[in-house]
C-alpha positions in Angstrom: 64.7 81.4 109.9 64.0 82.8 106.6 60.6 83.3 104.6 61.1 81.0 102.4 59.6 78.1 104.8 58.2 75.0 103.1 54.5 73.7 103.5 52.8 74.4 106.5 50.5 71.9 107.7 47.9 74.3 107.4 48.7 75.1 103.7 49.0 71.4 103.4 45.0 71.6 104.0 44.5 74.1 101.4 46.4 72.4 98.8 43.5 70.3 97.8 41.0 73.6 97.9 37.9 72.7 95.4 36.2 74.8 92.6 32.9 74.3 95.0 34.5 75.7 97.7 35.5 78.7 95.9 32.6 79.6 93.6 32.2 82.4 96.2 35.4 84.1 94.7 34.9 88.0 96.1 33.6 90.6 93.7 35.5 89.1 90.1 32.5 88.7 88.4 32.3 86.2 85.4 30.1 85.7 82.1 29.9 83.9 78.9 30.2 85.7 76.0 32.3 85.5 72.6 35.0 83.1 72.3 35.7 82.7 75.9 34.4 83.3 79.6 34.0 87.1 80.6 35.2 89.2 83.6 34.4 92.0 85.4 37.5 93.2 87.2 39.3 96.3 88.8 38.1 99.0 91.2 36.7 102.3 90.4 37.7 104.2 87.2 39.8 100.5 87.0 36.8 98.7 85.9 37.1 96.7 82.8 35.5 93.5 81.3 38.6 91.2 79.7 37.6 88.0 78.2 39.6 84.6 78.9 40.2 83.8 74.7 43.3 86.4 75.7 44.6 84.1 78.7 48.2 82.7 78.4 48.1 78.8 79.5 50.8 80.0 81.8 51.0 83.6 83.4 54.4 84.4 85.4 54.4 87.0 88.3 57.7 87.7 90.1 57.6 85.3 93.6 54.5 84.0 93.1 56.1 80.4 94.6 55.7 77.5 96.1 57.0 77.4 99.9 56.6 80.6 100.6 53.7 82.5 102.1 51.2 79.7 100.9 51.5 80.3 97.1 51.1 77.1 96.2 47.4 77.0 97.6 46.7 80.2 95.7 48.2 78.8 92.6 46.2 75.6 92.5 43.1 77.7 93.3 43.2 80.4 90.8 44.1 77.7 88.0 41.6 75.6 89.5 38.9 78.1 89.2 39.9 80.6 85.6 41.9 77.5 84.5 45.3 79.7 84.1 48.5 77.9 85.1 51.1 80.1 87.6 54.9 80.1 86.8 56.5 78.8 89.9 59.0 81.7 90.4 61.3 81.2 93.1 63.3 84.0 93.9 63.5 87.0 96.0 62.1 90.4 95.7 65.5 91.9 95.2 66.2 89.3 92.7 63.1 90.2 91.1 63.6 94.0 91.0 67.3 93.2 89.6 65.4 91.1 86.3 62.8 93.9 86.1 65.3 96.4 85.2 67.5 93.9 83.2 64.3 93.5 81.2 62.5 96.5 81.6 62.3 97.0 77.6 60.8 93.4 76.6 59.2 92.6 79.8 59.3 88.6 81.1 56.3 88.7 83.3 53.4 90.3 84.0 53.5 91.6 87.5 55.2 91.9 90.3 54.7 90.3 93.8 57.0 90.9 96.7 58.2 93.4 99.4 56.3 96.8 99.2 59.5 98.7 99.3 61.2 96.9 96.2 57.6 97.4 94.5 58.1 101.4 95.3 61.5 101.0 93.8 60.1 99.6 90.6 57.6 102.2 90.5 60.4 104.9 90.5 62.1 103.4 88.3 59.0 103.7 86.1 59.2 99.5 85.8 55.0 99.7 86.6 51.7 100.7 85.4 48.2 102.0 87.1 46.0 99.2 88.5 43.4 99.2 91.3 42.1 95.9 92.1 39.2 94.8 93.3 39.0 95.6 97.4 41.6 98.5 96.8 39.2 101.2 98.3 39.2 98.8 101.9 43.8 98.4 101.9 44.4 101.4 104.1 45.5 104.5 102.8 49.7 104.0 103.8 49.6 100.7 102.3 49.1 101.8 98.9 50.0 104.2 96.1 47.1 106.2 95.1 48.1 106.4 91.9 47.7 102.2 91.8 50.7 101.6 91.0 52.0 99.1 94.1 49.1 97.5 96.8 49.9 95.8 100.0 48.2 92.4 100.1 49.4 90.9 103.0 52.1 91.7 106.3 53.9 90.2 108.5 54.8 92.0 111.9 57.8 92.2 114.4 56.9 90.1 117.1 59.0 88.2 120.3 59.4 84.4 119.9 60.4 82.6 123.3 60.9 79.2 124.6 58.0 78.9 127.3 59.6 76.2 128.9 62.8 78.1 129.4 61.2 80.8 130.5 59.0 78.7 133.4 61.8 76.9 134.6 63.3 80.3 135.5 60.4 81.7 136.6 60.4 84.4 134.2 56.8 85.9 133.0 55.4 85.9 129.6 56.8 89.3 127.9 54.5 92.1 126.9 56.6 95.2 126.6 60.0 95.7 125.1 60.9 96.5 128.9 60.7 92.7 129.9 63.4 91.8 127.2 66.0 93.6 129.8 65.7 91.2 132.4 69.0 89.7 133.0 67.3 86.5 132.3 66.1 86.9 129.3 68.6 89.8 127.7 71.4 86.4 128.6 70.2 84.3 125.6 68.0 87.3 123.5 69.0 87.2 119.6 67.8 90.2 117.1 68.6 88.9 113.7 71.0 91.8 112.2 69.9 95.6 111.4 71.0 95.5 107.5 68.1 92.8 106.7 65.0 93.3 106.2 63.7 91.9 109.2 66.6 93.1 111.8 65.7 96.7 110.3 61.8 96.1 111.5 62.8 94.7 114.7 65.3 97.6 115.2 63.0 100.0 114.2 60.3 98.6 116.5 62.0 99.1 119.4 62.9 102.4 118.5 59.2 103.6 118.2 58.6 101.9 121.6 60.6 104.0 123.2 60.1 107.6 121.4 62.4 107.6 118.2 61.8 107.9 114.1 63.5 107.3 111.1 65.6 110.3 111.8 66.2 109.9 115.5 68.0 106.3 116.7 69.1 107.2 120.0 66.2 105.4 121.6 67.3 101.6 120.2 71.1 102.5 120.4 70.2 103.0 124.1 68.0 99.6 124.4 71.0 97.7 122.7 73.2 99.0 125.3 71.2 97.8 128.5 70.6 94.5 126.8 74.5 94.0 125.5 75.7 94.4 129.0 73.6 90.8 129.9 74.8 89.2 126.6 72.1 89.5 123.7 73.5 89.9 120.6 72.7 89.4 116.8 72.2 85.8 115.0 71.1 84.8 111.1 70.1 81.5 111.7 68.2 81.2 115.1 65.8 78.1 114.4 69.0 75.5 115.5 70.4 77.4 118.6 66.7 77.9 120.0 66.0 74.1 118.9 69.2 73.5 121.0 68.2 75.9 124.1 71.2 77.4 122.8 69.1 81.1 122.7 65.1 81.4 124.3 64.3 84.3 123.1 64.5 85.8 119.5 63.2 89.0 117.6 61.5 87.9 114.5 57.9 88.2 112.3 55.3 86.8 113.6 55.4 84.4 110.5 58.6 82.8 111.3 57.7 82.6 115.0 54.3 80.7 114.6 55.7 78.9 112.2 58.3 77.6 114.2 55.8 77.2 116.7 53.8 74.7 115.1 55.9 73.3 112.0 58.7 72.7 113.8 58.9 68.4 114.8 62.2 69.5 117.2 59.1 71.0 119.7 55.5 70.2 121.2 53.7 73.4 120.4 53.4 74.7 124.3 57.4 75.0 123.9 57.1 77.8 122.1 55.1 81.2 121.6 54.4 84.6 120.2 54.0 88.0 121.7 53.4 90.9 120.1 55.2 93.7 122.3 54.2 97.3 123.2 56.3 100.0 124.2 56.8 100.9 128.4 54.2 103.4 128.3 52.0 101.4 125.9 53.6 102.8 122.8 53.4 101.1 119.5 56.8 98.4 119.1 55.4 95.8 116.4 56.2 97.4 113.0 54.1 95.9 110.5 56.4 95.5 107.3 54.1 95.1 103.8 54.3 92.6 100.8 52.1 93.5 97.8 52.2 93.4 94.1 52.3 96.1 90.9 51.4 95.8 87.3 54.1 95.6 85.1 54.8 98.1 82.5 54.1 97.3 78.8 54.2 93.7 80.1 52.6 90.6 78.6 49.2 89.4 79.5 47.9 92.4 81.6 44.3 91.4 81.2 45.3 87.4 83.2 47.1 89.9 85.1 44.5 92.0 86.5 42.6 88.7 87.2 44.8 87.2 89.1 45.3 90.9 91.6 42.0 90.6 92.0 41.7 87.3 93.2 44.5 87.8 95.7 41.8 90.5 97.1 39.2 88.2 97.5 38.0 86.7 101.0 39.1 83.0 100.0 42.5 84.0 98.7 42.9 86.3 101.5 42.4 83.6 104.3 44.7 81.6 102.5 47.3 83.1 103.7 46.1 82.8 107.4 46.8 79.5 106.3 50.6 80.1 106.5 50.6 82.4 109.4 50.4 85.5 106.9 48.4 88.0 107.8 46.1 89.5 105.0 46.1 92.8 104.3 42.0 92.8 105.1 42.8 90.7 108.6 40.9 93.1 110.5 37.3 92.0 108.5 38.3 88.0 108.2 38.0 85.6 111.5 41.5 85.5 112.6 43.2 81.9 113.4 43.5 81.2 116.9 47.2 80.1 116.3 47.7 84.0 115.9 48.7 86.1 118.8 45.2 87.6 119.8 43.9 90.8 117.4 44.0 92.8 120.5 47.2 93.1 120.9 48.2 93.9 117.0 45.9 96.5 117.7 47.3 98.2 120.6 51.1 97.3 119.2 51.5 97.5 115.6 52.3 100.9 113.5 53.5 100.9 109.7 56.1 103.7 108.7 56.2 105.8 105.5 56.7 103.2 103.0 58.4 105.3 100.8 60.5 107.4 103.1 61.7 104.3 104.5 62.7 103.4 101.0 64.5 106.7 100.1 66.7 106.5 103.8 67.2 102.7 104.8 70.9 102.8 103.4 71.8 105.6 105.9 69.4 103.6 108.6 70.9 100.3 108.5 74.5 101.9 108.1 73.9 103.8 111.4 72.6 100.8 113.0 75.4 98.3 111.8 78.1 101.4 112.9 76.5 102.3 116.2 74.9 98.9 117.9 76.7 97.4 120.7 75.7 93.9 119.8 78.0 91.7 118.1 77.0 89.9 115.1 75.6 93.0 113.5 78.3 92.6 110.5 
């Protein structure tokens, strides 16, 4: 499973989203005046008034696409309501950073949008400017920059997804700490996706803060990959056909990719599947939460359309668009959470965020030390 699903039926919904329904667009503030409509927008010493006469007809943002995340519903809704068209840019957030530096003297786009840790790359590599959107006071404090240059909008969060059918007809339990996962019966068909992706880093590093470790200390899930090898677990890319199949019933992904599997997936009935968020023995934290968020671009064109758009992906109605997909906004905790979610409670008692940027300045050595030391195969 990747993130770059397709449509959700949920984001199928939103597609048709109204100006009506959105005339109650947050704190972006709009008035008539000179040769266009007038803005309010930013937070704090931010605050600015930018007037639409200075709008491209199309504004481009790295990985603001369709199929992923719910985009799509947030394009057609911000071009909808400030009548601004978004560039479809598919692509991926390393791709993105790679044509930010190839560009970095006659910028292409205006912003970036993506993982937090490439945006904290860009930022070093002095690829970004200052910009606090609307709402930036409320993103918590290690999910931004306080300088404004990079701002988590949204997460997605390790999470367990198992077959529940499987797991009935062997009379296993549903799991709730990473402890369960070593039952014999469940370890037998258990898949981690590998530890030098994105995702098989989180879920590595999960299960390392469950049971005591840090970034500088990975005895703890060396020792958990151990007891689980022994029963036959092992590392797998593509998980959606073997768990189709039966092939696997249990698999360490996001949250996102598990629910949506759960209920965009026409190879299962929805109570075939679920999603657990999973503490540690001892009811440590074992769901890392891993950021995506967006910077403004350095000397880049169209900053004013720019800012706009930031500010509307800050906004209640943009935000709980990406419920839609199974996203969890970065504001989750103030909006009425789906019920297809696992329940708040236990993102609550589960979920921890490392250093963004410390994980940025060590996750070579990490992932080389996990790919050299795990006993599960498949790691390569």
């Amino acid at each position: 499973m990747s993130d770059a699903n397709g449509m959700t039926r949920r984001s199928v919904l939103t597609t048709g989203v109204t100006a009506g329904s959105l005339a109650l667009a947050g704190c972006i503030a709009g008035l008539t005046g000179g040769d266009g409509e007038t803005y309010t927008v930013g937070y704090g010493e931010y605050e600015e008034e930018i007037n639409s006469s200075s709008f491209p007809d199309e504004l481009q943002v790295y990985c603001v696409q369709t199929g992923w995340m719910n985009w799509g519903a947030v394009m057609e809704a911000f071009e909808e309501k400030y009548d601004v068209a978004l560039y479809d840019a598919q692509g991926s957030s390393g791709e993105a950073l790679d044509d930010m530096r190839a560009n970095a003297q006659n910028p292409t786009h205006s912003a970036y949008n993506g993982g937090y840790s490439f945006g904290l790359q860009a930022m070093n590599d002095d690829l970004t400017t200052d910009y606090k959107p609307v709402n930036w006071d409320i993103v918590p404090d290690d999910l931004k920059t306080q300088n404004g240059h990079v701002t988590a909008t949204r997460q997605v969060t390790t999470s367990v997804t198992y077959r529940t059918d499987i797991y009935e007809k062997r009379g296993l339990d549903a799991p709730e700490t990473w402890e369960d996962l070593k039952h014999p019966d469940i370890a037998k068909d258990l898949a981690f996706t590998p530890p030098h992706t994105a995702n098989g880093q989180a879920s590595a590093l999960s299960v390392n803060r469950a049971y005591g470790g840090d970034l500088n200390n990975l005895d703890p899930v060396i020792k958990y990959h151990e007891d689980i090898a022994e029963h036959g677990a092992d590392f797998r890319r593509n998980v959606e056909g073997p768990m189709t199949a039966g092939e696997i019933s249990t698999v360490v992904e996001y949250d996102y990719t598990g629910l949506n599997l759960k209920y965009n997936n026409d190879e299962f009935d929805e109570d075939q599947i679920d999603v657990a968020i999973l503490e540690g023995p001892d009811g440590e934290p074992g769901a890392m939460n891993v950021p995506y968020g967006y910077a403004l671009l350095r000397n880049a064109p169209n900053p004013e359309a720019a800012k706009l758009f930031m500010d509307y992906v800050m906004t209640d109605e943009c935000q709980e668009l990406f419920f839609d997909a199974y996203v969890r906004p970065i504001r989750a905790s103030e909006l009425d959470q789906p019920d297809e979610f696992p329940d708040q409670s236990s993102y609550e008692a589960a979920q921890f965020t490392v250093d963004q940027e410390t994980l940025v300045e060590n996750q070579t050595d990490i992932q080389e030390e996990l790919v050299d030391r795990t006993p599960l195969q498949g790691a390569q």
